[in-house]
C-alpha positions as CSV (number, residue, x, y, z in Angstrom):
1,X,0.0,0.0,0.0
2,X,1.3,4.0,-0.5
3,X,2.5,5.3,2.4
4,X,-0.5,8.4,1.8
5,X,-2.5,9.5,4.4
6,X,-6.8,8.5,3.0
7,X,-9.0,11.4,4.4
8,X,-12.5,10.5,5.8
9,X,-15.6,12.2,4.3
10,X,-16.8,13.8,7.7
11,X,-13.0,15.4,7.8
12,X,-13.3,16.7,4.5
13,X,-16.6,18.3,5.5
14,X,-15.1,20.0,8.8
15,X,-11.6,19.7,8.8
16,X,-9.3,22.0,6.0
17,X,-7.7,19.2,6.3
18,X,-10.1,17.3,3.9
19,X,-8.2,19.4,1.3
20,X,-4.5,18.7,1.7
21,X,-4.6,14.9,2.7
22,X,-3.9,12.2,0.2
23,X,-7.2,10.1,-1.1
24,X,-6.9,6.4,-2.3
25,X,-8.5,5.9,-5.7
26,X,-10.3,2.2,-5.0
27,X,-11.4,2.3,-8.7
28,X,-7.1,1.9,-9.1
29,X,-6.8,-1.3,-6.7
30,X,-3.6,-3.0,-8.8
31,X,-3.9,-5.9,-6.3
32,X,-0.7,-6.8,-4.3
33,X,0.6,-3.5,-5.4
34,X,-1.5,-1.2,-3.7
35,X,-4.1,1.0,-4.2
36,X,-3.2,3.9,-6.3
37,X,-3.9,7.2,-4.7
38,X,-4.9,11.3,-6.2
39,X,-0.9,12.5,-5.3
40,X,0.1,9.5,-7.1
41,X,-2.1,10.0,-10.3
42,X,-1.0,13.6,-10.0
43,X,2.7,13.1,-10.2
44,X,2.4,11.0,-13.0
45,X,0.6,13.4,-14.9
46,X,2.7,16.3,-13.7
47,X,5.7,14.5,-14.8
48,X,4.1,13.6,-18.6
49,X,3.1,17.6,-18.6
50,X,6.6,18.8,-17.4
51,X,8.5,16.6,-19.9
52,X,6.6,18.0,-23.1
53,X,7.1,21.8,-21.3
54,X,10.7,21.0,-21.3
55,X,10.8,19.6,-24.8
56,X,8.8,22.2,-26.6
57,X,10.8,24.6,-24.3
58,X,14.6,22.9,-25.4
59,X,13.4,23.2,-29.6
60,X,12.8,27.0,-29.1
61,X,16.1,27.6,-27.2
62,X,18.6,25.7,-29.0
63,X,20.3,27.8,-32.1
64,X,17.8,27.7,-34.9
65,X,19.6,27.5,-39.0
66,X,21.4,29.0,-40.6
67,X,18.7,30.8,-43.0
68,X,17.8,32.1,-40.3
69,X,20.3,34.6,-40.0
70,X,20.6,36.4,-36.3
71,X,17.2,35.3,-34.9
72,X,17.9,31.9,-35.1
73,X,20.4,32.8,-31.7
74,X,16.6,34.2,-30.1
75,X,14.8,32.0,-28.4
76,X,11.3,31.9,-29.1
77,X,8.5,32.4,-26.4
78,X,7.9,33.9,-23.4
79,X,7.6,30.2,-21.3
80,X,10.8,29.0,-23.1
81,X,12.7,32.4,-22.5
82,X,11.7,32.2,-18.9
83,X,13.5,28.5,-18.4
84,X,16.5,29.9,-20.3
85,X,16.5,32.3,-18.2
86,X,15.9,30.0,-15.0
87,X,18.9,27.7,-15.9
88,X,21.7,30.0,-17.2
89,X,21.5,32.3,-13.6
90,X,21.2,28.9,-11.6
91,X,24.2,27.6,-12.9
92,X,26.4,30.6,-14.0
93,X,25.3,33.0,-10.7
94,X,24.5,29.9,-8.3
95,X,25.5,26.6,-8.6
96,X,29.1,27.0,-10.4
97,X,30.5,29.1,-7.5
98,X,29.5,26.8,-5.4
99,X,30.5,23.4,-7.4
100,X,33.0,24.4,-9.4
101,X,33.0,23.5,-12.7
102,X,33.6,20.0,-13.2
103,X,31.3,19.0,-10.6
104,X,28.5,21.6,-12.5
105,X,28.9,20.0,-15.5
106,X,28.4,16.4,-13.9
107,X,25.7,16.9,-11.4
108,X,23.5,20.1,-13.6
109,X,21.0,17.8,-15.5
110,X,20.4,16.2,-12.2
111,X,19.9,19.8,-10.1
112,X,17.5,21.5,-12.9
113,X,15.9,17.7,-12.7
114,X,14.6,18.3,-9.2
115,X,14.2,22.3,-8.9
116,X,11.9,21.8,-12.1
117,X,10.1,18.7,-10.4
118,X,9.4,20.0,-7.0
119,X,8.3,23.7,-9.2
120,X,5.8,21.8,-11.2
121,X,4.0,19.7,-8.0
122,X,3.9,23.0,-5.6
123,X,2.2,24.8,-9.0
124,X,0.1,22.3,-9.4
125,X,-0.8,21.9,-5.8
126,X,-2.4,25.9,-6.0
127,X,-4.6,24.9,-8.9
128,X,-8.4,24.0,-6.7
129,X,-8.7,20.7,-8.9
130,X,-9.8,18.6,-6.0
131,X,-13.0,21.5,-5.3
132,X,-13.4,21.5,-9.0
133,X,-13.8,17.7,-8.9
134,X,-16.2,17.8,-5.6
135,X,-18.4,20.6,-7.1
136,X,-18.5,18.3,-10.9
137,X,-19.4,15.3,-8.7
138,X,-21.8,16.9,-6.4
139,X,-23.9,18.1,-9.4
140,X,-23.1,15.1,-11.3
141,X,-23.7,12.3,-9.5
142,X,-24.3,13.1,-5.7
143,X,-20.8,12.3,-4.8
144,X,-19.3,15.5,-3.2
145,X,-16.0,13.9,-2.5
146,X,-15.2,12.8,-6.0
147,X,-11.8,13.5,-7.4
148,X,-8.7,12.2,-9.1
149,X,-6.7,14.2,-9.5
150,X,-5.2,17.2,-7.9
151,X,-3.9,18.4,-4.3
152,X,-0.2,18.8,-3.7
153,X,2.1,16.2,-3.2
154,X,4.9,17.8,-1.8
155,X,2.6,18.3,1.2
156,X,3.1,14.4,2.1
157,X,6.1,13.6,4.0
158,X,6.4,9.9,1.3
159,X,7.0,12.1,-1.4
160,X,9.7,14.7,0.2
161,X,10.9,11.6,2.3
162,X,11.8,10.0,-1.2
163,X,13.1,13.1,-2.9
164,X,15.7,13.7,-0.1
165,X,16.5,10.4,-0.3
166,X,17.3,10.5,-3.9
167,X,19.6,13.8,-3.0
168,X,21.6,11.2,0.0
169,X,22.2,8.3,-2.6
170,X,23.3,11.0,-4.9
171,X,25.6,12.5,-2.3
172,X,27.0,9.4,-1.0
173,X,27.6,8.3,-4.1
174,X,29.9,11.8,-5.1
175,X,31.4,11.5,-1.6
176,X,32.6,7.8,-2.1
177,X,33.9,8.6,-5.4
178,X,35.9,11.6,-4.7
179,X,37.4,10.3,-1.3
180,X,37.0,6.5,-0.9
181,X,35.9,4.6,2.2
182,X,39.1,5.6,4.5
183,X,38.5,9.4,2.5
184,X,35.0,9.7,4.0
185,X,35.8,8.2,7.4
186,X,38.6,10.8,7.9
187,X,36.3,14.1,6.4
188,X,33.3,13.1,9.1
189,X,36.4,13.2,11.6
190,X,37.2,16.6,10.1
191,X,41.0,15.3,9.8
192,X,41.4,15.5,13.2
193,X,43.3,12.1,13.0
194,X,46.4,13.7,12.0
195,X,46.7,16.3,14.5
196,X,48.3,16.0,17.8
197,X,47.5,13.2,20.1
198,X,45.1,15.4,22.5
199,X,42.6,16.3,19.7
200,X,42.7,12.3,19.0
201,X,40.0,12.1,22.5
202,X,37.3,14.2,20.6
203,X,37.7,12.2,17.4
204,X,35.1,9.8,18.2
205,X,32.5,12.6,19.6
206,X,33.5,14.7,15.9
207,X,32.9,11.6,14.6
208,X,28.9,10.5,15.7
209,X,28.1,14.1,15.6
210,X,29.2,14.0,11.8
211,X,27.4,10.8,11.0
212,X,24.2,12.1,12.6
213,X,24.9,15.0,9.9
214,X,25.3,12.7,7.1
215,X,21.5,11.6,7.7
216,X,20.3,15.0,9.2
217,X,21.0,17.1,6.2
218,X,18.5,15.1,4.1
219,X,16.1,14.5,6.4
220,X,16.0,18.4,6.8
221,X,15.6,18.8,3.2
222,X,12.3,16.5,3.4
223,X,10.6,18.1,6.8
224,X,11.4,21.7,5.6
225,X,9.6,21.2,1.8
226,X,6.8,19.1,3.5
227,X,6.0,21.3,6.5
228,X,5.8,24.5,4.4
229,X,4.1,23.1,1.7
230,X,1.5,21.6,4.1
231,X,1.3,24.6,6.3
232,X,0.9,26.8,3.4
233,X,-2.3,24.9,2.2
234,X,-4.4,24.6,5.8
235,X,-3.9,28.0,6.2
236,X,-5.5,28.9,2.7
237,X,-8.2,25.9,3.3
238,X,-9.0,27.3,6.3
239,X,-9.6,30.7,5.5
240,X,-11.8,29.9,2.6
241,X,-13.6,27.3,4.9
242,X,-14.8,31.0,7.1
243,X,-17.4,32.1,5.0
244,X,-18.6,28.7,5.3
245,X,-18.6,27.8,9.2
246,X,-20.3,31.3,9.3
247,X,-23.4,29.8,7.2
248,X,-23.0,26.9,9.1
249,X,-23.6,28.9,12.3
250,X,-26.8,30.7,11.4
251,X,-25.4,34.1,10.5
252,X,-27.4,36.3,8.7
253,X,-26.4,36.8,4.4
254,X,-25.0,40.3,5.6
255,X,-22.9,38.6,8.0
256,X,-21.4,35.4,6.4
257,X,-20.8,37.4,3.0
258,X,-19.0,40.0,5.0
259,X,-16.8,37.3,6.6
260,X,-16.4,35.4,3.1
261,X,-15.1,38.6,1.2
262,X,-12.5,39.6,4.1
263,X,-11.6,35.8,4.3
264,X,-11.3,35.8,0.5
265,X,-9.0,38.6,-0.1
266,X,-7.0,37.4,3.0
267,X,-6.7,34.1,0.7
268,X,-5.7,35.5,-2.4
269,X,-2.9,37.6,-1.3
270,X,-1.6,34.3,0.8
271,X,-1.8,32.5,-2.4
272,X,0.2,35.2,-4.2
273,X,3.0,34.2,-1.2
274,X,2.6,30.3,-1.6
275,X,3.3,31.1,-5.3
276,X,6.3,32.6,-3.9
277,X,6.9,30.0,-1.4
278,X,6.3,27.0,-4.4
279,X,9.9,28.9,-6.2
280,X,11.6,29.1,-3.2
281,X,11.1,25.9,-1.5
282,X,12.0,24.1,-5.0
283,X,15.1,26.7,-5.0
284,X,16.3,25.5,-1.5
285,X,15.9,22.0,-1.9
286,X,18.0,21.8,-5.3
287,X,20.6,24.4,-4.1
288,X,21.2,23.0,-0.9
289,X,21.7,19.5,-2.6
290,X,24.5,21.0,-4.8
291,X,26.2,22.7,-1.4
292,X,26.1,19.5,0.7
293,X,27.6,17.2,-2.7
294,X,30.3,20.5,-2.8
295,X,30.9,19.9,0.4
296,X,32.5,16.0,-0.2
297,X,34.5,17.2,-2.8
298,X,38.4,16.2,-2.8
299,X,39.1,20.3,-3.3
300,X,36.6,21.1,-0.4
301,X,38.7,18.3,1.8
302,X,41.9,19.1,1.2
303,X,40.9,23.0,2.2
304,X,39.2,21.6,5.6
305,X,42.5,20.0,6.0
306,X,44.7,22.5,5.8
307,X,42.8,24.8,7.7
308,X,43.0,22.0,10.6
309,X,46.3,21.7,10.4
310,X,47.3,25.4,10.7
311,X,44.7,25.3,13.9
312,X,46.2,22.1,15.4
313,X,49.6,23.3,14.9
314,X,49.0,26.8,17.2
């Protein structure tokens, strides 16, 4: 079974939380594996969508012919110029300094992969498709709940639990190849081992506290994208969800549309900061995965070890 949380129907009809939690699909039952659920159908079709975006988008960057003449160095539309734009600052302004180049050139396809991935399901997680779906339903066929797609997945700790662990493989991986096993047992000592004798007593206490950092840093990278993600979307749930409890509670039309209209302009303007938010987390997440590979590098190491030296050595 997904590790998803299912959401009740008497939670969706009280709780704002009936529009953030993950709901199984039983029409999807594959049998031993698992019941698909509505985050899982919607990163499968946010992945088709942000494949032919990046597609379409890579035609109208690259240099056009030669009949061309000078336009065919101009990239063509406003979605593709934005991406260009997106990708030459990450990696000229950003990511190089940071990596260097060598590791840049090996580890940028893999960066872009998950900024643009994590972009595309906090975008998609604005979009109401889920209220869309209840409302079609409701009127439909008497099924308020109804939906299939929609909701953001980056609001479920599976899905930035797996990311971050993609990000730690990929880490451990560049760490293992740039220093080798007695390489990376020596940088989570911080080189201590070859300094004098006396800092030899804290070597194992260096040493547990930088293991627990070889685990921490990902897990980090998962709590921080899920709990702002999820955060983000109860508060807008439950501002809309006002106007609502005010009906509910016998207010007069004067009253509850007075309270729907504050509550409403309160929720757009916080969607205008999760839209914000949806860049920035995505940002973090990828950037702070290319400062924690940079920081297993052999030219990051053999830095920490001088400057250990010249402090053992005073």
């Amino acid at each position: 079974m997904p590790l998803v949380l299912a959401s009740s129907d008497a939670k969706a009809e009280i709780s704002p939380l009936g529009h953030v939690l993950d709901k199984e699909l039983e029409f999807l039952d594959v049998g031993e594996i698992g019941t698909f659920s509505m985050q899982i159908v919607t990163m499968v079709v946010t992945t088709a969508l942000l494949i032919w975006v990046l597609m379409a988008a890579s035609k109208r960057i690259r240099t056009g012919n030669e009949s061309e003449g000078n336009e065919r160095y101009v990239t063509k539309g406003r979605i593709a110029q934005i991406i260009e734009v997106i990708i030459l600052y990450f990696r000229d302004q950003l990511i190089e300094p940071v990596m260097g180049k060598r590791d840049t050139d090996r580890y940028l396809n893999l960066l872009l992969t998950i900024f643009f991935f994590i972009l595309a399901l906090n975008l998609i997680g604005l979009v109401p498709l889920p209220d869309l779906q209840n409302l079609i339903g409701g009127y439909g066929w008497g099924d308020g709940h109804w939906a299939v797609i929609g909701g953001t997945a980056t609001s479920n700790i599976a899905v930035t639990t797996t990311l971050a662990l993609v990000s730690f493989v990929i880490i451990q991986i560049h760490s293992f190849r740039e220093l080798g096993v007695l390489g990376w047992l020596d940088h989570l000592t911080c080189g201590l081992t070859k300094g004098s004798k006396g800092m030899l007593l804290v070597v194992p206490l260096i040493f547990l506290v930088e293991l627990a950092g070889v685990f921490i840093k990902p897990a980090a990278l998962a709590i921080r994208l899920y709990a702002n993600m999820l955060g983000g979307h109860i508060l807008m749930a439950t501002l809309l969800l006002f106007g609502i409890q005010a009906f509910n509670a016998g207010l007069g039309p004067a009253g509850w549309l007075s309270i729907t209209f504050v509550s409403g302009i309160f929720a757009v303007i916080l969607t205008l900061l999760e839209l914000f938010i949806a860049f920035l987390q995505a940002f973090i997440f990828m950037f702070l995965t290319a400062v924690f590979i940079s920081l297993m590098s052999h030219e990051e190491h053999e830095a920490e070890d001088e400057m250990v030296a010249e402090i053992t050595t005073h």
